[in-house]
C-alpha positions in Angstrom: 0.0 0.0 0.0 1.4 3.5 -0.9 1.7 5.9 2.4 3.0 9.4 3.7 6.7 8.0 3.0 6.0 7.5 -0.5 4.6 10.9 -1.3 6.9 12.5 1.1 10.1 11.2 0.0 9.7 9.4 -3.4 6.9 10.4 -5.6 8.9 14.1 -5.9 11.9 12.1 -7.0 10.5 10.0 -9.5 9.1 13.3 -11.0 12.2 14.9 -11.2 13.5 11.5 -12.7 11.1 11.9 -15.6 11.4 16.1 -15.6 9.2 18.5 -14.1 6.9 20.3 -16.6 7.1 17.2 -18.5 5.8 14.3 -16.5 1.6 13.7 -16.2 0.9 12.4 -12.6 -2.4 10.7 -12.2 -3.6 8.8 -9.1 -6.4 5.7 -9.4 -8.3 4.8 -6.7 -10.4 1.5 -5.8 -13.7 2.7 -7.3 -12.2 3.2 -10.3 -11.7 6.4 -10.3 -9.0 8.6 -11.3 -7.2 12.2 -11.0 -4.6 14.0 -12.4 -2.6 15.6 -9.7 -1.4 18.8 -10.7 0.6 19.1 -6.8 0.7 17.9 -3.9 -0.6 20.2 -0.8 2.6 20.7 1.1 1.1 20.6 4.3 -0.9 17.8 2.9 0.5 14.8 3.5 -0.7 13.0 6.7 -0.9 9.6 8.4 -3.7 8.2 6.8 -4.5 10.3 3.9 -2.6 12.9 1.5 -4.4 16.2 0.0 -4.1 16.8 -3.6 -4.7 19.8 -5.8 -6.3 18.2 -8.9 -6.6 19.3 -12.5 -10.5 19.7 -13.8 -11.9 17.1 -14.6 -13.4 19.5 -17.9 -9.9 20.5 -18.5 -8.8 23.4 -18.7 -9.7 26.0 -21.0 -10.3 30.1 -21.0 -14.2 29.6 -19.7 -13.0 27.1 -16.8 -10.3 29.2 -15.5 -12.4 32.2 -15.2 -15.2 30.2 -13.4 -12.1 29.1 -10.9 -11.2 32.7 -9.8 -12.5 34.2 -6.5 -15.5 37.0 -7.0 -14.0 40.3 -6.4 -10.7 38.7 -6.0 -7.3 38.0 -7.7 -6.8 37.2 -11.5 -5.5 34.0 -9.9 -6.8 30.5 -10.9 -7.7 28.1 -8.0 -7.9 24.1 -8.8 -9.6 21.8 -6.8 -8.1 19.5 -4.1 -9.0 16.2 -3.3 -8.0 14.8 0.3 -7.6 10.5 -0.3 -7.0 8.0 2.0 -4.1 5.9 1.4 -6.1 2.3 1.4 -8.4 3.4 -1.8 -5.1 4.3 -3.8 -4.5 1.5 -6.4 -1.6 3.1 -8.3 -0.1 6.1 -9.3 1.0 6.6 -12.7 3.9 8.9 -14.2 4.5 9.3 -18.0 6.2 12.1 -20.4 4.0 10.9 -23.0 0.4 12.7 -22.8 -2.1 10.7 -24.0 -4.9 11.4 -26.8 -7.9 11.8 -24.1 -5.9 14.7 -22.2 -4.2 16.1 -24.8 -7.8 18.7 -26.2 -8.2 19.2 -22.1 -4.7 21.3 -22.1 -3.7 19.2 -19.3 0.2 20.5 -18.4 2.7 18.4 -16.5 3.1 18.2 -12.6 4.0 21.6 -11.3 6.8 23.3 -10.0 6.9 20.8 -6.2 7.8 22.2 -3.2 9.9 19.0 -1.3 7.1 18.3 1.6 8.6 17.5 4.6 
């Protein structure tokens, strides 16, 4: 079963094995379910579960990314977060190689990681 270690001190490796900016991170969980992570929460990872911020599932275009900025707020773009426990994670996935299905979503690769401690 993947746990804190593994997103604490190896997932951020394997990234940077692959190239940041250039490597697709997805997660799949037991119900069959899937995300792709665009970083991890810093403060995120805990004992029995690790927070995520997500990509849309829509994608991302012009229309989504102004429907994900606060009223009255910023120009900045806020993505969604996801908060799993470690025993529904089946696999996480790392390519350089984006496939068809995400390519018309503008999906870009796993972003700039801060090492979580």
């Amino acid at each position: 079963m993947l746990d804190a270690a593994y997103f604490k001190e190896h997932l951020n490796k394997q990234v940077c094995d692959l190239g940041f900016g250039a490597c697709s991170v997805s997660i799949h969980l037991t119900d069959g379910s899937s995300f792709i992570i665009k970083q991890i929460d810093p403060n995120g990872v805990h004992s029995g579960y690790v927070l995520l911020e997500v990509f849309p599932l829509e994608g991302i275009t012009k229309e989504s990314k102004e429907k994900r900025k606060k009223p009255d707020g910023t120009n900045e773009v806020f993505f969604d977060r996801v908060a799993i426990p470690y025993e529904y994670i089946t696999r996480v996935f790392l390519t350089v190689i984006v496939p068809e299905s995400q390519k018309e979503h503008h999906f870009i690769g796993f972003s700039n990681p801060q090492q979580v401690q």
